[in-house]
C-alpha positions as CSV (number, residue, x, y, z in Angstrom):
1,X,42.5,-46.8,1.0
2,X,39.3,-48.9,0.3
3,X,36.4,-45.5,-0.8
4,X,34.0,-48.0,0.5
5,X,35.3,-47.6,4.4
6,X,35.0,-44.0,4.1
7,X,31.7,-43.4,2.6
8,X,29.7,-43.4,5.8
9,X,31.8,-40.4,6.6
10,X,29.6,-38.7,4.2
11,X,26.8,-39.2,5.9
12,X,28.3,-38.8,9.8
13,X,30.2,-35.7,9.3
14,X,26.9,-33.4,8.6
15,X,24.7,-35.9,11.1
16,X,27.3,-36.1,13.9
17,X,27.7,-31.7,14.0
18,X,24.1,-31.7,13.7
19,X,24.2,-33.4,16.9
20,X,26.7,-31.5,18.8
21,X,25.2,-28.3,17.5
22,X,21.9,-29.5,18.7
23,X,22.8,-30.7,22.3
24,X,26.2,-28.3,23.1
25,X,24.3,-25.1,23.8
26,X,27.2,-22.6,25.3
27,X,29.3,-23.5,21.9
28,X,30.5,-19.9,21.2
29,X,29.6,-18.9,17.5
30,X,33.0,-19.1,16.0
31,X,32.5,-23.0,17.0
32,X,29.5,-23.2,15.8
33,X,30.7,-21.1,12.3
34,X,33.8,-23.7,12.1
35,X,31.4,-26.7,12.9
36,X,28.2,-26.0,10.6
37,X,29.9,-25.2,7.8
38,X,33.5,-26.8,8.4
39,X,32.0,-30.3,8.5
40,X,30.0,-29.9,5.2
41,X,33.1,-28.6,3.6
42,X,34.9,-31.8,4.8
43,X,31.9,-33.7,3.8
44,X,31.9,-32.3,0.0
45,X,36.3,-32.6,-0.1
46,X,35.2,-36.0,1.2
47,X,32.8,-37.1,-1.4
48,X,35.2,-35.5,-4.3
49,X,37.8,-37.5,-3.3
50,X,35.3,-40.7,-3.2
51,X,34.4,-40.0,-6.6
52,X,37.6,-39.5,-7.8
53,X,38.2,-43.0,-6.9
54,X,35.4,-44.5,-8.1
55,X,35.9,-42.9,-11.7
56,X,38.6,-44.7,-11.9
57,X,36.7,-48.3,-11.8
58,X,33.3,-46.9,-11.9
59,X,32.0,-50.6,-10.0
60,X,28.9,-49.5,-7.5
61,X,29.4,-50.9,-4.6
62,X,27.5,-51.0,-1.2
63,X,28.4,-50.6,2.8
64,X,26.8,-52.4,5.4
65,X,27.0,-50.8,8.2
66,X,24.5,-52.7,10.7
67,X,21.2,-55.0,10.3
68,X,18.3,-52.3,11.1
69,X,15.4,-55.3,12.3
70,X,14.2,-58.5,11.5
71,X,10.9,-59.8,11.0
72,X,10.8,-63.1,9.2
73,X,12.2,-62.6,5.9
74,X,12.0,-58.9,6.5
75,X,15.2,-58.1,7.1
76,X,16.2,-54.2,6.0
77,X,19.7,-53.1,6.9
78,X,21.2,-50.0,6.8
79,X,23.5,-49.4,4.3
80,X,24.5,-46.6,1.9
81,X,24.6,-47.7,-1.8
82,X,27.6,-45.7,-4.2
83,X,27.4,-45.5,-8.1
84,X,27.1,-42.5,-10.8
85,X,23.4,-41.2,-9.8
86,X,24.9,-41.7,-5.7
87,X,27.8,-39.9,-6.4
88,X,26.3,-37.0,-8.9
89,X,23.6,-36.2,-6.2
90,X,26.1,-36.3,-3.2
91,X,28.0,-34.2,-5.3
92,X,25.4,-31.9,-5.5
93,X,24.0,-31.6,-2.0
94,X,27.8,-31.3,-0.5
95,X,29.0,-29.0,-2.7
96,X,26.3,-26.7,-3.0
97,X,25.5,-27.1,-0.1
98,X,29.2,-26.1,1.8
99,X,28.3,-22.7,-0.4
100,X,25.2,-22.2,1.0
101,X,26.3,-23.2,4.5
102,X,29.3,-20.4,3.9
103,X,27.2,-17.6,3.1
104,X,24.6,-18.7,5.4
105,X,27.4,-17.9,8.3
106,X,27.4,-14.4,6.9
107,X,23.7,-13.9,5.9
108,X,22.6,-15.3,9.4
109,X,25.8,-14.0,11.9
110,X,23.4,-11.4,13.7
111,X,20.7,-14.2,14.4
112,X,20.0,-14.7,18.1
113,X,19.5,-18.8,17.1
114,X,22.1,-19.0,14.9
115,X,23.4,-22.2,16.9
116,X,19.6,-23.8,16.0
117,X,19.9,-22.8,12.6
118,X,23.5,-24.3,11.7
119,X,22.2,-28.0,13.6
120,X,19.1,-27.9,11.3
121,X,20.5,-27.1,8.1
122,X,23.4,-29.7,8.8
123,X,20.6,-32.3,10.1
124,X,18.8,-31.4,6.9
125,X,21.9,-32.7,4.7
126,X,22.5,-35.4,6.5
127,X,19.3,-36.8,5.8
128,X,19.4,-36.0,2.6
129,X,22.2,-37.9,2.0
130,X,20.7,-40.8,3.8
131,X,18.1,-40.5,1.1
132,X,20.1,-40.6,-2.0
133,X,22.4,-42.6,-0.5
134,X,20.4,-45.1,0.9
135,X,20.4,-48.9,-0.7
136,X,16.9,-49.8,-0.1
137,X,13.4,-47.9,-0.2
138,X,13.0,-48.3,3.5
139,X,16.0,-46.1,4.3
140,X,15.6,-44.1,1.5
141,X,11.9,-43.4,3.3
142,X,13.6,-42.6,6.3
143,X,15.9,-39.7,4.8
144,X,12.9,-38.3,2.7
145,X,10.6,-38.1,6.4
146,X,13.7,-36.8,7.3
147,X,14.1,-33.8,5.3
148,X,10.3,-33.3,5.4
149,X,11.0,-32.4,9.6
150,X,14.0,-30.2,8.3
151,X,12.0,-28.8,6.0
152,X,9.2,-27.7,8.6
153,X,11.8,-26.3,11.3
154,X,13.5,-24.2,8.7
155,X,11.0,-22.8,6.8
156,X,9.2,-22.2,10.5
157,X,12.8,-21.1,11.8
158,X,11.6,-17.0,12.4
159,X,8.6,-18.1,13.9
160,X,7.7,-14.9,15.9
161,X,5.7,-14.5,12.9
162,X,2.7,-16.5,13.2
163,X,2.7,-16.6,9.1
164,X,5.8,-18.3,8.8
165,X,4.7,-20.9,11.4
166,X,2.0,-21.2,9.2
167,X,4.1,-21.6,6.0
168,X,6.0,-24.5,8.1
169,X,2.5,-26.1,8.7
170,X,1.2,-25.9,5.1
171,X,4.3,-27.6,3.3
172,X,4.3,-30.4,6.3
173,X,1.2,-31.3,5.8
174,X,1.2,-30.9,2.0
175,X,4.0,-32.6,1.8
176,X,2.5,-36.1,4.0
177,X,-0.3,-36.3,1.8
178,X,2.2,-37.4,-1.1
179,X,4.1,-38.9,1.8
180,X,0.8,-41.2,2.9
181,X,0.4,-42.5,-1.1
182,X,4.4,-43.3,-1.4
183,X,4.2,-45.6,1.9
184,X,0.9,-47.4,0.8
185,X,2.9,-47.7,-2.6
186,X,6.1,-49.0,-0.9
187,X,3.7,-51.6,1.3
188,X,2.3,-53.3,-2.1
189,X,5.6,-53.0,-3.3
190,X,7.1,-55.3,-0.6
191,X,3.9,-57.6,-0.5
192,X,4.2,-58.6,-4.4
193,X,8.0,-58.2,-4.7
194,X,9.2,-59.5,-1.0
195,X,11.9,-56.8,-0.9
196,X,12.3,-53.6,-0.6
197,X,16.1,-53.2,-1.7
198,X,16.3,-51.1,-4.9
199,X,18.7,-53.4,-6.8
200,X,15.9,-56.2,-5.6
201,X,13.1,-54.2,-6.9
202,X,14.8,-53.4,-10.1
203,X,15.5,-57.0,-10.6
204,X,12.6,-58.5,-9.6
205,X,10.0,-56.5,-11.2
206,X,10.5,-57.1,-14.7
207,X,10.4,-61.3,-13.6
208,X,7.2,-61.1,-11.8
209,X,5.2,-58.5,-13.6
210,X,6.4,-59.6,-17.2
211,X,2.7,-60.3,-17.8
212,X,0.9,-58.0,-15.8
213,X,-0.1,-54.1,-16.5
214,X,-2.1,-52.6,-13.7
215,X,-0.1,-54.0,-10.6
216,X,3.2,-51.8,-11.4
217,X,1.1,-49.0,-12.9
218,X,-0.7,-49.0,-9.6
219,X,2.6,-49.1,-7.4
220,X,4.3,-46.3,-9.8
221,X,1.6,-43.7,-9.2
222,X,1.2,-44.0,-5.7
223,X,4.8,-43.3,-5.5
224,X,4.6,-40.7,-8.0
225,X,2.2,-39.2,-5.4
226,X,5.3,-38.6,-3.3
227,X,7.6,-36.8,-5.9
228,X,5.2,-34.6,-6.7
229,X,4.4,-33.8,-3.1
230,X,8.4,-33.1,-2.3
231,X,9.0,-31.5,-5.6
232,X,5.9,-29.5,-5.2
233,X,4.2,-30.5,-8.5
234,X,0.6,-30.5,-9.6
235,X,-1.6,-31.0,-7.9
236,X,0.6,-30.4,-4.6
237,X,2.7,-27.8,-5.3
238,X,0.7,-24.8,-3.9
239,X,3.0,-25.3,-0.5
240,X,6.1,-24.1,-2.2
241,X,5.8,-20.3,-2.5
242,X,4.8,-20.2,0.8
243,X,7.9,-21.5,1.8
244,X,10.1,-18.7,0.5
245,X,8.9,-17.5,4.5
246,X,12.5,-19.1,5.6
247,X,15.5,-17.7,5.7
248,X,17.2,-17.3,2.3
249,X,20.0,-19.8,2.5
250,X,17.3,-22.4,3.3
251,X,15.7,-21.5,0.2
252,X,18.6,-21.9,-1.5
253,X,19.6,-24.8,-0.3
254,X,16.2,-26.8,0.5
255,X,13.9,-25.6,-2.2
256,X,15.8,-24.7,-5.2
257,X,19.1,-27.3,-5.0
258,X,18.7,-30.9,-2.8
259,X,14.9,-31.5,-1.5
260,X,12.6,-30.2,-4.1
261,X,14.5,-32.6,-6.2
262,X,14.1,-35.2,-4.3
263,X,11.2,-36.6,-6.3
264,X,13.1,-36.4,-9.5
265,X,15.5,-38.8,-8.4
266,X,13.3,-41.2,-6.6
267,X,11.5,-41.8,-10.1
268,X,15.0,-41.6,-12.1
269,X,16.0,-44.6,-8.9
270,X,13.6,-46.6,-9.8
271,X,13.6,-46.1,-13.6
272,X,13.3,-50.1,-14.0
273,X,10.0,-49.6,-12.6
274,X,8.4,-46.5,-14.3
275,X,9.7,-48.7,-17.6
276,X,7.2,-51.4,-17.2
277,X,4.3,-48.9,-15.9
278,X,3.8,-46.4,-19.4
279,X,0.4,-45.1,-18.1
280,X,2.1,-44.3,-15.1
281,X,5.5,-42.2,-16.9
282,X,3.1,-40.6,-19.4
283,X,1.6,-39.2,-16.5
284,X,4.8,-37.8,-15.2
285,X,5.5,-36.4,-18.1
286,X,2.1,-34.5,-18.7
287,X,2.1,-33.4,-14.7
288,X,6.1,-31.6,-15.8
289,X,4.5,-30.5,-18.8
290,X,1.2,-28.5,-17.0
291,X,3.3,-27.6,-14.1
292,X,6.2,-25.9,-16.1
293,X,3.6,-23.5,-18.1
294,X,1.3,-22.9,-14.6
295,X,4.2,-21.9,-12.7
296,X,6.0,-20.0,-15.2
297,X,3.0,-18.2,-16.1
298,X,2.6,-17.7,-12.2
299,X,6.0,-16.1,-12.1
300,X,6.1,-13.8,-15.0
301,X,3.3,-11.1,-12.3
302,X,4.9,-11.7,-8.6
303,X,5.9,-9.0,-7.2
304,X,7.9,-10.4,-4.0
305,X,11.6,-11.5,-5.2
306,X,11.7,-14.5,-3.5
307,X,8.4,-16.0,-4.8
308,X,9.3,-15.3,-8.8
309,X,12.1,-17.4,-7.5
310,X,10.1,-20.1,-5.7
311,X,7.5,-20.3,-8.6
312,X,11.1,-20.8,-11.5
313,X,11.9,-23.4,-9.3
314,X,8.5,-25.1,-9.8
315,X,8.6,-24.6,-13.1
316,X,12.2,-25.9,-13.7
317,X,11.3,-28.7,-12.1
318,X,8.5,-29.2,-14.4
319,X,10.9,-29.9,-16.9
320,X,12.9,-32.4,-14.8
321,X,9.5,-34.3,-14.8
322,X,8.9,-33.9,-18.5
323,X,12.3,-35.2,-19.3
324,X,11.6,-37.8,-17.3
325,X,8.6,-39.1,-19.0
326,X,10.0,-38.8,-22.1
327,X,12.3,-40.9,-21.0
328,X,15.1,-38.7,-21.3
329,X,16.6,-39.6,-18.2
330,X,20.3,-38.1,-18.4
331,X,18.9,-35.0,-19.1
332,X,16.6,-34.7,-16.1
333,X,19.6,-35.5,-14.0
334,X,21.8,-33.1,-15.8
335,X,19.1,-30.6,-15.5
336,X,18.9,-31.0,-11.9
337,X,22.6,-30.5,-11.6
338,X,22.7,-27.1,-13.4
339,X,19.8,-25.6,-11.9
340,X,21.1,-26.7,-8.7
341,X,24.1,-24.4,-9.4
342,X,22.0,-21.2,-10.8
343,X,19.2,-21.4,-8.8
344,X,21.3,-21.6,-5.9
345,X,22.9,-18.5,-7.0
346,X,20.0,-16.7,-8.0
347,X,18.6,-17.5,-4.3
348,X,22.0,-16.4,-2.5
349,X,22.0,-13.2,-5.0
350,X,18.5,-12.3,-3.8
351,X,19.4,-12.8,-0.3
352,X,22.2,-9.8,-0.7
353,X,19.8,-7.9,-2.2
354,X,17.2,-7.8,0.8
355,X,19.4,-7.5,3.3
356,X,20.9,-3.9,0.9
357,X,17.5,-2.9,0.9
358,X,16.7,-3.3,4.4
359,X,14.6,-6.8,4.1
360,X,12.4,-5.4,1.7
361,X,11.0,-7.9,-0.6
362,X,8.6,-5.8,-3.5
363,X,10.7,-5.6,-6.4
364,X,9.0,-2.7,-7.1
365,X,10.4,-0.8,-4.0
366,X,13.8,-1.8,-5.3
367,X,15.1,-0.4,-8.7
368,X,18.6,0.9,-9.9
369,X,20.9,-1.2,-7.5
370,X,23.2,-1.9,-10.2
371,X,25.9,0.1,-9.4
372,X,25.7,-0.5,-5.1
373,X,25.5,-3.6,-5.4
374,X,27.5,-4.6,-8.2
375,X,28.2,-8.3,-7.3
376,X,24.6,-9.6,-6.6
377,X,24.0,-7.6,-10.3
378,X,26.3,-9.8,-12.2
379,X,25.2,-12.9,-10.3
380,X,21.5,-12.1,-11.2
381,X,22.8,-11.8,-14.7
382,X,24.8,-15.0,-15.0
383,X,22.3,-16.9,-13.1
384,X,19.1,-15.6,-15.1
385,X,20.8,-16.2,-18.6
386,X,21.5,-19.5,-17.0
387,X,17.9,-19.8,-16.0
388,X,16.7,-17.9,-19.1
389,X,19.2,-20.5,-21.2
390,X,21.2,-18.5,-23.2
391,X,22.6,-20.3,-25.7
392,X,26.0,-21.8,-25.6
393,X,27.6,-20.0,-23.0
394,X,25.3,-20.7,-20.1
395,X,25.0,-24.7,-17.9
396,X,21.4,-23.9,-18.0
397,X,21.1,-24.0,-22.3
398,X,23.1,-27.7,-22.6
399,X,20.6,-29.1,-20.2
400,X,16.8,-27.9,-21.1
401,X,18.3,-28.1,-24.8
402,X,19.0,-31.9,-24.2
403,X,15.5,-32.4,-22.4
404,X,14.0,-30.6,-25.3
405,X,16.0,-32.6,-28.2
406,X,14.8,-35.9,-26.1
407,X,11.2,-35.2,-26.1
408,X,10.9,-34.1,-29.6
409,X,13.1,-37.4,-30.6
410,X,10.8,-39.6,-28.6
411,X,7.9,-38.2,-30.8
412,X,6.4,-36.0,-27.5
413,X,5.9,-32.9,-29.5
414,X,3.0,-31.7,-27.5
415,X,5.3,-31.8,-24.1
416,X,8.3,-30.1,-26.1
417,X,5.8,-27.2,-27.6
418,X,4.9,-26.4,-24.1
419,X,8.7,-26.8,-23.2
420,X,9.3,-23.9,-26.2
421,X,6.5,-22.0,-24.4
422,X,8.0,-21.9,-21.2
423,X,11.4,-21.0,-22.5
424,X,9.7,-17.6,-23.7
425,X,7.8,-17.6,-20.7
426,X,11.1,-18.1,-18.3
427,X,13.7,-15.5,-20.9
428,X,10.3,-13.0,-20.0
429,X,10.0,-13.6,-16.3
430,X,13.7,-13.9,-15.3
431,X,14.7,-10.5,-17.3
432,X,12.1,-8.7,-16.0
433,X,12.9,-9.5,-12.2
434,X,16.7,-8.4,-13.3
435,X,15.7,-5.3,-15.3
436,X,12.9,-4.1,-12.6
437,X,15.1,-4.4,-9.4
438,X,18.8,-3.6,-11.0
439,X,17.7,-0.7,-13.4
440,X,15.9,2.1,-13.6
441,X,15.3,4.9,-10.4
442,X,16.2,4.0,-7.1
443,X,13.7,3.6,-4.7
444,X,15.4,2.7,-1.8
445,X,18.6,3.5,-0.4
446,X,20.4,0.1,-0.4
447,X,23.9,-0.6,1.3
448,X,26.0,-3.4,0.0
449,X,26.3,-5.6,3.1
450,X,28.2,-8.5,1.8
451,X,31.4,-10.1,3.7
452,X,34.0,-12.2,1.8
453,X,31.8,-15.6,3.6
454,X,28.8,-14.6,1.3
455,X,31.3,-13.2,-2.1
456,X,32.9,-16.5,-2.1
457,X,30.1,-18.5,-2.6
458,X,28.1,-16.4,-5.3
459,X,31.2,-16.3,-7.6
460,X,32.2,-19.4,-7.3
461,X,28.6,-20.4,-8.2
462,X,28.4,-17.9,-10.6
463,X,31.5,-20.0,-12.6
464,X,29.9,-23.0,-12.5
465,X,26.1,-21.7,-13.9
466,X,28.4,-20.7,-16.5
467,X,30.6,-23.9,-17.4
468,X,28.3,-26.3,-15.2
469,X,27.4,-27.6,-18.9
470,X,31.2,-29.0,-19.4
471,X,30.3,-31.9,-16.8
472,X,30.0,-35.4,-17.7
473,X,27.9,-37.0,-15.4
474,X,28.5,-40.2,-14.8
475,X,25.2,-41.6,-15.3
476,X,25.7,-44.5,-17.9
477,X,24.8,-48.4,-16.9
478,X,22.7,-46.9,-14.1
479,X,19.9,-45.0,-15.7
480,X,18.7,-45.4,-19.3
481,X,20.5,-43.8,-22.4
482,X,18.6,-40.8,-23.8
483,X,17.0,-41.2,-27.3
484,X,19.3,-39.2,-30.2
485,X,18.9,-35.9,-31.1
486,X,17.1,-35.1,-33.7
487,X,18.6,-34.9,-37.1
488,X,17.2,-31.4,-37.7
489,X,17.8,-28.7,-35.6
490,X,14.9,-26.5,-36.3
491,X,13.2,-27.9,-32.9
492,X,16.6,-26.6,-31.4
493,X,16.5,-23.6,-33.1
494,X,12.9,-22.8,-32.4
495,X,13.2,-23.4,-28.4
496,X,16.3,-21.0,-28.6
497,X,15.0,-18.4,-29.9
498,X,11.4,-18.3,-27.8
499,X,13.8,-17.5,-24.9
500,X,15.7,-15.1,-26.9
501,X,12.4,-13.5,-27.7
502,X,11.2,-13.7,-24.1
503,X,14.7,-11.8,-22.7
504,X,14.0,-9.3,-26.0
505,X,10.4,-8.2,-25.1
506,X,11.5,-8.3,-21.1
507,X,14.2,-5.3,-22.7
508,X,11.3,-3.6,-24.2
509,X,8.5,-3.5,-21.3
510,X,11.2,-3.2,-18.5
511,X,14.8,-2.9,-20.0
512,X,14.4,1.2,-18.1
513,X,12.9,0.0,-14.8
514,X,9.4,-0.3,-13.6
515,X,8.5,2.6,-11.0
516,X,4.9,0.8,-9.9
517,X,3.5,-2.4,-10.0
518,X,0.5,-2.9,-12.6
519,X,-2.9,-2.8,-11.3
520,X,-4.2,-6.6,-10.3
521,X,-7.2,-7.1,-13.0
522,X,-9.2,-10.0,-12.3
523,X,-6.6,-12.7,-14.3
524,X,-3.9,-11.2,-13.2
525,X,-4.6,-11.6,-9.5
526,X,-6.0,-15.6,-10.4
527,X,-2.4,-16.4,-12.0
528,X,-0.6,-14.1,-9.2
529,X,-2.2,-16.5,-6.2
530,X,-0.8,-19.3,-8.1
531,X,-3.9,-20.1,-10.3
532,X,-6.1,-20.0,-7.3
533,X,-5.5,-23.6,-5.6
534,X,-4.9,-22.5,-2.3
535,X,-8.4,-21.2,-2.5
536,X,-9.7,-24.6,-4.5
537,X,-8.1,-26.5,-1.6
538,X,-9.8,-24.2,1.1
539,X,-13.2,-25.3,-0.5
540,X,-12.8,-28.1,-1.0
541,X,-11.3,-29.7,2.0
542,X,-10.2,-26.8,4.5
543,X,-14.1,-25.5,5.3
544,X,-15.8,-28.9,4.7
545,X,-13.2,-30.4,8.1
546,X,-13.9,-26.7,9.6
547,X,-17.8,-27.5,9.2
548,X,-17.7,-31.2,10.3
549,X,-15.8,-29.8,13.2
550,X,-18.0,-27.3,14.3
551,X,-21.3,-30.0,14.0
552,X,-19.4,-32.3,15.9
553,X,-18.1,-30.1,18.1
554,X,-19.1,-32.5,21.2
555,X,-17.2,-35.4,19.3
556,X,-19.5,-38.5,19.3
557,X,-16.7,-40.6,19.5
558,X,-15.6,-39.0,23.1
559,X,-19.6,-39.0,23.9
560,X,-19.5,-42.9,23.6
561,X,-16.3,-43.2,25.5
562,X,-17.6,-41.3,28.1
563,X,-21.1,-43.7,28.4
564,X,-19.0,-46.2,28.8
565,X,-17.1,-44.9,31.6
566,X,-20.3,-43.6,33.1
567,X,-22.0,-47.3,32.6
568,X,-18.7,-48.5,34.5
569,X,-19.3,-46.3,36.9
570,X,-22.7,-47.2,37.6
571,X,-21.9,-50.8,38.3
572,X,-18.8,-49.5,40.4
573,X,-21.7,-47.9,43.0
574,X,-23.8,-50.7,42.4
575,X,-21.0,-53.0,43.8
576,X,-20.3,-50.8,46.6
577,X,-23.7,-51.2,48.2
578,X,-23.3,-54.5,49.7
579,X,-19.9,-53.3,51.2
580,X,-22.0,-51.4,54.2
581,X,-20.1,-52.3,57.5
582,X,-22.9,-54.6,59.1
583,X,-21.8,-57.3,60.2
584,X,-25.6,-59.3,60.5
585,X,-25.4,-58.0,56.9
586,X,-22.3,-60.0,56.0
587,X,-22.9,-63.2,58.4
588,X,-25.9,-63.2,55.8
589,X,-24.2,-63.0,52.8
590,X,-22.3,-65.6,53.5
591,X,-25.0,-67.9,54.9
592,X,-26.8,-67.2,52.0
593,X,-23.7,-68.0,50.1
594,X,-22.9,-71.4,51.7
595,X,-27.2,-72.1,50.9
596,X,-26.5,-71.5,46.8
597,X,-23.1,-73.8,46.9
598,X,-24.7,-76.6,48.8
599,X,-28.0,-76.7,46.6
600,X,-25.6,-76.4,43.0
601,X,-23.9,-79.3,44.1
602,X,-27.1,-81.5,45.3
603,X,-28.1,-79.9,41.7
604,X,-25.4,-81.7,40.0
């Protein structure tokens, strides 16, 4: 059987359930169990079969399935695009996420929407898929507004909380401002290429801008603005912990494996591009390199489980960029696959743990569940030595260590000293989280209330965070080979042992428990709100609209609409006067009428 007439069953399985879920509402919840999570099953069986196949000849190809407009030459068409970065990211979003959608039917079977949740977390991969999937950047732009929706009904999905409406609010709107900068980018795109199909681009743009600097340099950053929007880097990343106000298994699935990484693969796509615009990669690279030290540092003093979580994935990200920019481009890829598998388990873990403790989030209320809740124990300690990257036996190690080699080999030793730094930084932060909450006096009286949906998934990822590293990714003749590694391997050495050291003084400060939670000082409150950018932002744009609102609270722009319609009116009454009844009145008019005719035409 051809793969190519089965691909779009990738994309329809999630998307057509999605729909059913959506519009079926008396589908009993052992339907709507067997539906959400059977068709992403079928979607991920689906997609390893398809890559099976393609192994085997390893020639991209692309399905047309029907012309989406055209408008002159403009002519975009919807079609879904299969080669090695395709099938590694469908890969990823199908397989993780048919885990996350199987403990999600546990983690969420007592929700009175649970029929709501299961169509937007299937609508969500779906357009994911479209995204990654997809053979040109109009399509693509499609999935990625897509998932921004998803994003805002699940992180929004317990809105009887006016916060987490809020939270749903903040990342939307966040998350359009780098949205607005990618679709200006994509407009000059099409005006100077004439195409917006990503072999086209790739092809094109080294022809057309051979001899020009500022015009793809221009184009790159504006759609850099988008990446680092939807994978919440600087300076727009201050949405992200916010999220964490959605379920777990959203934040498993949408901001720690498939959309936050969106970004990283949009600039890994279009690698041909970022090539011939080295202003604009440096700065990708620099953005990974700030954001991975903020957001670690922003981690190591949270006290809510869920937001040390958010603020690793912000950081791990940061390394995705970095690699990026250094142009190690397998490695960011790689890395995105492994943290998708330990992050995803770290999230899933967490989830166990608030419902034990009664949906209590302070780590510090928490403390000595080792033994009740053995299970999310050893998946916090798989998952944080993958995190932490513990050498050789961990996914996470082979992939920051290959980011790490490539940035030192491409003579970025600034980027891979602050890549070292985090390393101590993450062994630090991720230790103490597992010694704080897992050892130590019990604070609260936890009960293990796990089902065989949610087990399944945790070990299962809890193998892969652990020989995730064994994969060969089949990135080669689609993204650019990643420089060697250095001949020494003191750099190596060096960066392995700052996370040893990190995981070491984590023993030491918290390796008994931590009964309380240290007093906020001044600095330590600054780098706990995320280094105070939510309150930069709220000065510097929030209250400035708020003011310009309140003087304008009549709206001059209504107030000359509405002389207009009052001048309109005028003349309305003004026409009506002649229209009195009389009929002397009229015979008069007319006379007078016939008078004005007679003497324009002697006139003339």
């Amino acid at each position: 059987m051809n793969p190519a007439t089965l691909l779009p069953w990738v994309v329809w399985l999630p998307l057509s359930s999605a729909a059913v879920l959506l519009l079926w509402t008396r589908i009993p919840r052992v339907g709507v169990t067997l539906l959400g999570t059977g068709s992403i099953t079928a979607a991920a069986l689906l997609t390893a079969w398809l890559g099976a196949q393609w192994l085997d000849v390893r020639e991209p190809f692309t399905v047309v399935l029907w012309q989406w407009l055209q408008l002159d030459s403009f002519a975009p068409r919807i079609a879904l695009q299969f080669d090695g970065l395709a099938l590694t990211m469908t890969g990823i979003i199908t397989g993780v996420g048919a885990l996350i959608h199987s403990y999600a039917s546990g983690y969420m079977r007592d929700d009175p929407h649970y029929r709501q949740f299961f169509a937007y977390m299937n609508l969500f991969v779906a357009m994911m898929l479209v995204l990654v999937l997809a053979d040109n950047l109009l399509l693509l732009y499609l999935g990625w507004e897509g998932v921004g929706l998803c994003s805002y009904l699940l992180i929004g999905f317990w809105n009887h909380d006016p916060a987490n409406g809020a939270a749903a609010r903040k990342a939307f709107i966040t998350t359009r401002v780098g949205d607005t900068a990618m679709a200006i980018g994509l407009f000059l795109l099409y005006r100077e290429l004439h195409t917006l199909d990503i072999t086209g681009v790739l092809t094109a743009a080294p022809l057309v801008w051979a001899n020009d600097s500022w015009t793809p340099t221009l184009i790159a950053l504006l759609i850099l603005g988008g990446a680092v929007g939807k994978s919440a880097q600087l300076p727009l990343q201050a949405w992200l912990p916010d999220a964490m106000a959605g379920p777990t298994p959203v934040s498993a699935l949408i901001h720690a494996a498939t959309m936050v990484t969106a970004g990283v693969y949009l600039i890994a796509r279009l690698n041909g591009l970022y090539l011939l615009a080295p202003e604009a990669l440096a700065l990708v690279g620099w953005i990974g390199a700030i954001t991975l030290l903020l957001a670690g540092a922003a981690a190591l003093v949270q006290t809510d489980i869920k937001r040390v979580l958010a603020y690793s994935t912000m950081s791990q990200i940061g390394y995705m960029f970095l690699a990026l920019g250094a142009g190690a481009w397998q490695a960011a890829i790689f890395h995105l696959m492994t943290h998708a598998f330990f992050k995803a388990l770290l999230f899933l873990a967490s989830g166990s743990v608030i419902l034990a403790c009664h949906h209590e989030q302070d780590i510090f209320c928490m403390g000595g569940l080792r033994r009740r809740l053995p299970l999310a124990f050893w998946s916090f300690v798989v998952g944080g030595s993958a995190l932490a990257a513990l050498p050789l036996v961990t996914a996470g190690f082979w992939s920051k260590e290959a980011i790490l080699a490539g940035a030192w080999s491409n003579g970025h030793h600034a980027w891979w000293a602050m890549g070292a730094a985090c390393a101590f930084l993450t062994g630090l932060y991720t230790f103490r989280l597992v010694f704080i909450v897992f050892l130590g006096r019990e604070h609260t009286h936890a009960h293990d209330a796990d089902t065989v949906r949610m087990r399944v998934p945790l070990l299962a990822l809890m193998l892969l965070s652990v020989v995730g590293g064994a994969i060969a990714l089949p990135l080669a003749g689609v993204l650019p080979d990643d420089p060697a590694k250095p001949a020494s391997h003191v750099p190596e050495i060096l960066a392995v042992a700052a996370g040893l050291a990190g995981i070491v003084l984590a023993w030491f400060w918290y390796g008994r428990g931590a009964g309380v939670a240290p007093d906020d000082t001044p600095l330590r409150a600054l780098v706990k709100s995320g280094w105070g950018f939510d309150a930069l932002y709220d000065a510097l744009l929030v209250r400035p609209v708020y003011a310009l609102a309140r003087v304008n609270r009549r709206d001059v722009v209504d107030q000359v609409y509405d002389a207009v319609a009052i001048a309109l009116m005028g003349l309305h009454r003004l026409a009506l006067k002649p229209q009195n009844g009389r009929l002397r009145w009229y015979a008069a008019a007319m006379a007078a009428g016939v008078v004005v005719l007679l003497g324009a035409a002697t006139w003339t």
